[in-house]
C-alpha positions as CSV (number, residue, x, y, z in Angstrom):
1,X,9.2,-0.6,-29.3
2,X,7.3,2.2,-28.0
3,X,5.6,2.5,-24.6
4,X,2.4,1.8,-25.4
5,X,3.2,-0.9,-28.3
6,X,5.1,-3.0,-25.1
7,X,1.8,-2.5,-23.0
8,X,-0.1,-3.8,-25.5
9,X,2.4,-6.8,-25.9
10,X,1.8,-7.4,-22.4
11,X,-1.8,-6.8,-22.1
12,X,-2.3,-9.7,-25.0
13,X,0.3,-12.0,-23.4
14,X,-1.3,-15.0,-21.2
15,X,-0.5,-13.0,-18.0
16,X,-2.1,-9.7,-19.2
17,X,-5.3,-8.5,-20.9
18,X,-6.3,-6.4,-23.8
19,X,-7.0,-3.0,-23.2
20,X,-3.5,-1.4,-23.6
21,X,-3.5,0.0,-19.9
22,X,-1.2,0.1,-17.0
23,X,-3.4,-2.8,-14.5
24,X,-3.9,-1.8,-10.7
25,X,-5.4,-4.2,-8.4
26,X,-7.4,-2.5,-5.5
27,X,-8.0,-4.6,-2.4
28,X,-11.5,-4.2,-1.7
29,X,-13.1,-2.1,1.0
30,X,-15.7,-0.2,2.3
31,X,-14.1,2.8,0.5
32,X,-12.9,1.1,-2.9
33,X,-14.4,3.7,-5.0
34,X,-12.4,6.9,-3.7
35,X,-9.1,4.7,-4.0
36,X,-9.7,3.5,-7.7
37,X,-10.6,6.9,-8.1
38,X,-7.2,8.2,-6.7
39,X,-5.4,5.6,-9.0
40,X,-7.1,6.6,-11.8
41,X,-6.1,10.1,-10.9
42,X,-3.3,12.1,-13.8
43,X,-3.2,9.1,-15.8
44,X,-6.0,8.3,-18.6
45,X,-3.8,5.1,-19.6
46,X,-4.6,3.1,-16.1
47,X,-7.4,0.5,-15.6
48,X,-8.5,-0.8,-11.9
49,X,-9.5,-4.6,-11.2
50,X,-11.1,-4.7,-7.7
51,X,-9.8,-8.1,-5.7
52,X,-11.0,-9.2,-2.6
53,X,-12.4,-12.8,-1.3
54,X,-15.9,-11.6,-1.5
55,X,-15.2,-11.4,-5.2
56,X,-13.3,-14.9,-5.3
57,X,-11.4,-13.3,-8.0
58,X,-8.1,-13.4,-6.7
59,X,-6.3,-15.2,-9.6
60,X,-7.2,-11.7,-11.7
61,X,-4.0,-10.8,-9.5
62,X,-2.2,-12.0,-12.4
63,X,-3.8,-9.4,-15.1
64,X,-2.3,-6.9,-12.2
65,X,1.1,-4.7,-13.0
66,X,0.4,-3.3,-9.0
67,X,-1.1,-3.7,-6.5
68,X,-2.9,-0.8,-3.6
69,X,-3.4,-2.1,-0.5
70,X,-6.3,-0.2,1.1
71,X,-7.1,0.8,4.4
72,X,-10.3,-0.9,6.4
73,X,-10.2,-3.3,9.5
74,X,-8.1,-3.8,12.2
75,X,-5.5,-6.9,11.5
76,X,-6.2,-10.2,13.7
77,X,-3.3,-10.2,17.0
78,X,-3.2,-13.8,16.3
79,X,-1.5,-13.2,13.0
80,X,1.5,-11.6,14.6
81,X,1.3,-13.9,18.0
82,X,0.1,-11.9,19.9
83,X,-3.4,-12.6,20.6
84,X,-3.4,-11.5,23.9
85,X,-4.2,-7.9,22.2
86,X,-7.4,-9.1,20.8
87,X,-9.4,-6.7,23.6
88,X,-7.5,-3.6,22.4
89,X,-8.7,-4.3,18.6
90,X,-12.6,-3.3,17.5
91,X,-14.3,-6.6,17.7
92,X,-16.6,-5.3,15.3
93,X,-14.1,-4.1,13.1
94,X,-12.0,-7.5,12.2
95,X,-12.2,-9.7,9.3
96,X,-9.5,-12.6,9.5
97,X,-10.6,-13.9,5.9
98,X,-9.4,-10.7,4.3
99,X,-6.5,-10.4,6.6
100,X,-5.7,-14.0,5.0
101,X,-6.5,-13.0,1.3
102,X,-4.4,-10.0,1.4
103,X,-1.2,-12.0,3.2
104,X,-1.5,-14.0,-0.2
105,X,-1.5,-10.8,-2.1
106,X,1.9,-10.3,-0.6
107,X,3.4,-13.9,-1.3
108,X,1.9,-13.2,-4.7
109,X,3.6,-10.0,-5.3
110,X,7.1,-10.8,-3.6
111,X,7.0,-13.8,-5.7
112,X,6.1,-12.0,-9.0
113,X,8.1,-8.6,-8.3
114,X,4.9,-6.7,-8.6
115,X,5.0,-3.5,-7.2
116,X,3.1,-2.4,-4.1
117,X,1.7,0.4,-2.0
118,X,0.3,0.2,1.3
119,X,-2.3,2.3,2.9
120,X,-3.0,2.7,6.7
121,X,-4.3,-0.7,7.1
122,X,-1.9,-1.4,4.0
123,X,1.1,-0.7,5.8
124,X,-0.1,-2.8,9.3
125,X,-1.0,-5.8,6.7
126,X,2.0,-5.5,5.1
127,X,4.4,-4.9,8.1
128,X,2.9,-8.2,9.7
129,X,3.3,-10.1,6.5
130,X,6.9,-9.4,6.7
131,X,7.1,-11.0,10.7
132,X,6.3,-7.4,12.1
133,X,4.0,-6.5,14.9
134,X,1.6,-4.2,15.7
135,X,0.6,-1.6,18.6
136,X,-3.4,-2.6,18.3
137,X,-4.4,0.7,20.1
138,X,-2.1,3.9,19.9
139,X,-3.7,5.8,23.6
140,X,-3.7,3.0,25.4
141,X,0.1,2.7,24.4
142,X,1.1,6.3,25.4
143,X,0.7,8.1,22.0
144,X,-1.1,10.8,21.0
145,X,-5.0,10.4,19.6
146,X,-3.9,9.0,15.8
147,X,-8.1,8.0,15.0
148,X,-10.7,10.6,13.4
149,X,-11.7,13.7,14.8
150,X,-14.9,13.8,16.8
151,X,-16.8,15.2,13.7
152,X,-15.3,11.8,11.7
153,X,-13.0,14.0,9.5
154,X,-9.8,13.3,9.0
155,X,-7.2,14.5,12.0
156,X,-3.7,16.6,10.3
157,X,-0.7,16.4,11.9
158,X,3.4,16.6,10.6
159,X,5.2,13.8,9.5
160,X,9.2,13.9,9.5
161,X,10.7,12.2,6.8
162,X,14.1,10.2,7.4
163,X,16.2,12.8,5.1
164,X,18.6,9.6,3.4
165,X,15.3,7.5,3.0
166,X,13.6,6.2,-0.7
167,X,11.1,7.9,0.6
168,X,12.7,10.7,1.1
169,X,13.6,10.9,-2.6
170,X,9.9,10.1,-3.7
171,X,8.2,12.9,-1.8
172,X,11.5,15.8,-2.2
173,X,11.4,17.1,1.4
174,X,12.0,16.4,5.5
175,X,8.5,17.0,6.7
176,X,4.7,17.7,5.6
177,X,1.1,17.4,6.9
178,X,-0.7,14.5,6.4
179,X,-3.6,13.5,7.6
180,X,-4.7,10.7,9.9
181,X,-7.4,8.4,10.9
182,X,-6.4,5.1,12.7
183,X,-6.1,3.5,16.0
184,X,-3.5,0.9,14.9
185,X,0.6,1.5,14.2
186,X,3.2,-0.6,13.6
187,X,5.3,-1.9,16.7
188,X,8.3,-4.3,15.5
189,X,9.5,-3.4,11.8
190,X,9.3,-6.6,9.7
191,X,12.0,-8.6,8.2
192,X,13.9,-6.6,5.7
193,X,12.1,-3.0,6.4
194,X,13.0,-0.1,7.7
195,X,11.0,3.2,9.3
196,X,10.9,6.0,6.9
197,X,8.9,8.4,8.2
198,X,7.4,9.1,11.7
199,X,4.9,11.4,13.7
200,X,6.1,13.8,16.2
201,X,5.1,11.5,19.1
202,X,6.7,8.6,17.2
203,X,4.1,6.7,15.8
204,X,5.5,5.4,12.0
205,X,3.9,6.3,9.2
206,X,5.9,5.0,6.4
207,X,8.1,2.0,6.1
208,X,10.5,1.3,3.0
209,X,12.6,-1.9,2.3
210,X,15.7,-2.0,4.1
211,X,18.0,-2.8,1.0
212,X,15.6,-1.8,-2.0
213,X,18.4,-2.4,-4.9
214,X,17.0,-4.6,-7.4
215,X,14.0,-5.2,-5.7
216,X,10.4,-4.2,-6.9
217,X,8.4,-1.1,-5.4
218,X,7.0,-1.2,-1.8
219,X,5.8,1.7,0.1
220,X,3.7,1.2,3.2
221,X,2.0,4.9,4.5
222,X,0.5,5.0,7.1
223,X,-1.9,8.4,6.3
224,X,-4.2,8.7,3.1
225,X,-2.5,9.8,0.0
226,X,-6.3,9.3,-1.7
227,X,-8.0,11.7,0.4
228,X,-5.2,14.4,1.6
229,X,-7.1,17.7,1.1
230,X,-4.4,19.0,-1.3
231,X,-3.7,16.4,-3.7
232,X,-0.9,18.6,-5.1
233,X,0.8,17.5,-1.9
234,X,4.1,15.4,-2.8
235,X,2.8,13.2,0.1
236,X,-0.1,12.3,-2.1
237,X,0.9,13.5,-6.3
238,X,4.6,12.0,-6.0
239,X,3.6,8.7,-4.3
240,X,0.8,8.2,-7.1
241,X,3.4,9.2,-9.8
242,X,6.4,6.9,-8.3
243,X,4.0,4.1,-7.9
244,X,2.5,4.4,-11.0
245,X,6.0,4.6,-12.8
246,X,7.3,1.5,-10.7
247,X,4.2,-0.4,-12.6
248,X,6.0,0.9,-16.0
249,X,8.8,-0.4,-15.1
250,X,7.6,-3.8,-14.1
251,X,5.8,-3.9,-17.7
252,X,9.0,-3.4,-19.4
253,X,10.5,-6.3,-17.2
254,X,7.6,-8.5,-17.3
255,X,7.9,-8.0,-21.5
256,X,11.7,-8.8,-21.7
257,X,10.4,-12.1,-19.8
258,X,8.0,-13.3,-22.3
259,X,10.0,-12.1,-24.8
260,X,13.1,-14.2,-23.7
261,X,10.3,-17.4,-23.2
262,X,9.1,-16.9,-26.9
């Protein structure tokens, strides 16, 4: 059966949809469009469902063969027990009901095998889900100034890639430039995760499984692959096309499923 035959199989299965496309849900934010955008990006054969509470739409998860995590709001201290940080977070800038919604993204997608990929607030959501914490305001922590230049553009700096990481393998090099625009990091790694890649001061910025081996994809970054000035970059191009091909992947398993039920 060719590719696009077992998409089509899939797409007109119960947990699918017609269209013969490669499904990626988006979680919404205040910047949806430039991530669908960047997921739409090299590939004509991929469709976007947006999910989010405000939508109430999350059982169109299961249409979904991946899931983006997007960036937006700072994550609730209470979530990791440490509410005590509340005053470092932006009071304005906090939304517990999506932080909730997205945590069952996760159980959905650890559940289901779906793959994932986390951006800047991705990789904080998802590094909490998994029993990490979080360092709710880089200065005051001793680190360099991680947020948005004074202007609001995006800040650059390098990233050093673990060389014997997934990661590693995904993006083909040690180090690259990256831009940057948060306030937040991880602290404690989650359950089963490991650091990938960090800043020169030491702030991560990307975080792997531990022991990834017959387990679906997750990536957690901690820049913006959507909006890096040169979307040639592998820390952009390679993470769209290893994500993308992890959803392939999950198609093929998710068919032998339905297959093996019919």
């Amino acid at each position: 059966m060719s590719e696009q035959n077992n998409i089509n199989a899939l797409n007109s299965s119960p947990s699918g949809r017609l269209g013969g496309a490669y499904i990626i849900g988006v979680t919404d934010c205040s910047k949806f469009d430039i991530y669908r955008n960047w997921v739409l990006a090299y590939n004509e054969n991929v469709e976007v469902i947006q999910l989010g509470y405000k939508l109430n739409n999350f059982d169109e998860i299961e249409q979904c063969h991946g899931i983006v995590l997007t960036g937006g709001e700072d994550v609730h201290p209470r979530f990791y027990n440490l509410p005590e940080y509340y005053p470092y977070c932006y009071d304005d800038d906090i939304d517990e009901q999506r932080d909730e919604f997205e945590f069952k993204v996760l159980e959905y997608t650890e559940k289901n095998k779906i793959p994932v990929l986390g951006i800047c607030r991705g990789m904080q959501v998802g590094n909490v889900f998994f029993g990490g914490t979080l360092i709710p305001d880089i200065p005051t922590w001793g680190k360099f100034d991680h947020s948005k230049m004074p202007d609001k553009s995006d800040r650059y700096h390098e990233v050093i890639v673990n060389p014997s990481s997934w990661l590693n393998r995904i993006v083909n090099t040690d180090k690259g430039l990256v831009n940057s625009n948060h306030h937040q990091s991880t602290d404690r790694t989650g359950k089963g995760l490991v650091v990938s890649a960090v800043s020169p001061d030491g702030v991560t910025e990307a975080i792997e499984r531990l022991n990834p081996s017959g387990k679906s994809f997750l990536l957690f970054v901690q820049w913006h692959p959507e909006r890096l000035k040169d979307q040639q970059s592998p820390f952009s191009k390679n993470i769209h096309e290893a994500f993308i091909n992890a959803t392939k992947l999950n198609i093929k398993h998710r068919l032998k499923r339905i297959n093996t039920d019919i």
